[in-house]
C-alpha positions in Angstrom: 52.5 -89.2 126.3 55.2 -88.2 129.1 55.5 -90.8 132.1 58.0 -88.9 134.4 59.1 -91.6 137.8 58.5 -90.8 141.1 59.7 -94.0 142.4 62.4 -96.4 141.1 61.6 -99.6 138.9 63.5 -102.2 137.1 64.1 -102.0 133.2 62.4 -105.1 133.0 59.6 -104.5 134.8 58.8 -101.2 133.1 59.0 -102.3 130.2 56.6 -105.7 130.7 54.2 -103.3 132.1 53.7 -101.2 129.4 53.7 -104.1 126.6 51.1 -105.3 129.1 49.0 -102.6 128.8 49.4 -102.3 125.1 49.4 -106.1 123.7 45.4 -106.7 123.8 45.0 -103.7 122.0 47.1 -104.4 119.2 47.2 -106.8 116.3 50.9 -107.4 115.6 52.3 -108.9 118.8 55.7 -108.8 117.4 55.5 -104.7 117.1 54.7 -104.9 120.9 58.0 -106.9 121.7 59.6 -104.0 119.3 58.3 -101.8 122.4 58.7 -103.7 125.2 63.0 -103.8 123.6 63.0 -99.9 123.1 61.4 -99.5 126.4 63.9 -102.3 128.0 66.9 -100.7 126.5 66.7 -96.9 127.3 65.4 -97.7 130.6 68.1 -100.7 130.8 70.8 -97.9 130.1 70.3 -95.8 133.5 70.1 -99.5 135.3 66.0 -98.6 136.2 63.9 -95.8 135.9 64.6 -94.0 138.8 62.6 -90.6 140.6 62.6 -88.2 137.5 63.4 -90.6 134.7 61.0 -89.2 131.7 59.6 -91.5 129.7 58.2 -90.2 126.6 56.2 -92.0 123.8 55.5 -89.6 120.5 52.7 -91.1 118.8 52.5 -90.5 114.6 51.8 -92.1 111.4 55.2 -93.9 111.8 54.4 -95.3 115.1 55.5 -95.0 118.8 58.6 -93.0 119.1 60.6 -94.1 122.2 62.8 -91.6 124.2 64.1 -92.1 127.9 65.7 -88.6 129.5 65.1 -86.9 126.1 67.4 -89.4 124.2 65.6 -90.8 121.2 65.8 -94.8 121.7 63.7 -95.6 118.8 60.5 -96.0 116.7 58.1 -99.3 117.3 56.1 -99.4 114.1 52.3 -99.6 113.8 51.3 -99.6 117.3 50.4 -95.6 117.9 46.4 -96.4 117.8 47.0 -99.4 120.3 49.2 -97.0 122.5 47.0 -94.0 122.7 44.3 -96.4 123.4 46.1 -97.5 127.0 45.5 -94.0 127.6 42.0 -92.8 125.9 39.7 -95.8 125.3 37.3 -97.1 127.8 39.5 -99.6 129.6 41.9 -96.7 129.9 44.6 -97.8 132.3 43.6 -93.9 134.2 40.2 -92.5 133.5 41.5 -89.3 135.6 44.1 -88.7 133.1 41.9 -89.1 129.5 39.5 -86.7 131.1 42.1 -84.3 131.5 43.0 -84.7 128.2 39.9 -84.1 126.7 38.9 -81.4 128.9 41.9 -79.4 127.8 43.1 -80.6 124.4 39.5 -81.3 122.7 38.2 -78.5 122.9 
């Protein structure tokens, strides 16, 4: 999953924002925090995520891979089900973007 910026926000409130989003569908709360730090340091590292900050989250068997501007930040274990979920179950935080997905990946 690629979130590219087209306006400027705080490390901090990037980061909270997506642990948000990810926490009640996931089992290990302390993997979350493990995201919310990856998240908070690479975005922490430009000052915010400003217009055309990429965020990128790689989602395998090892878990969420974190990289800000195509710098690898690193991995938060165990939570790739819980963060493709944000994206593809029914409480999907955009239904417009996981029918797009399926439309044109699934088939």
């Amino acid at each position: 999953f690629v979130l590219k910026m087209n306006f400027k926000v705080g490390a901090e409130k990037m980061a909270a924002a997506i642990a948000e989003s990810v926490n009640p569908r996931a089992s290990n709360k302390k993997q979350v925090e493990t995201l919310k730090k990856l998240i908070l340091d690479g975005v922490a590292a430009k000052g915010a995520a400003t217009p055309g900050t990429t965020l990128q989250f790689d989602c395998s068997n090892a878990g969420v891979k974190v990289s800000v501007d195509g710098k690898e930040i690193g991995i938060a274990p165990g939570l790739q089900k819980a963060f493709c979920e944000v994206y593809m179950d029914e409480k999907c935080v955009s239904p417009a973007l996981r029918n797009s997905c399926v439309e044109n990946c699934c088939r």
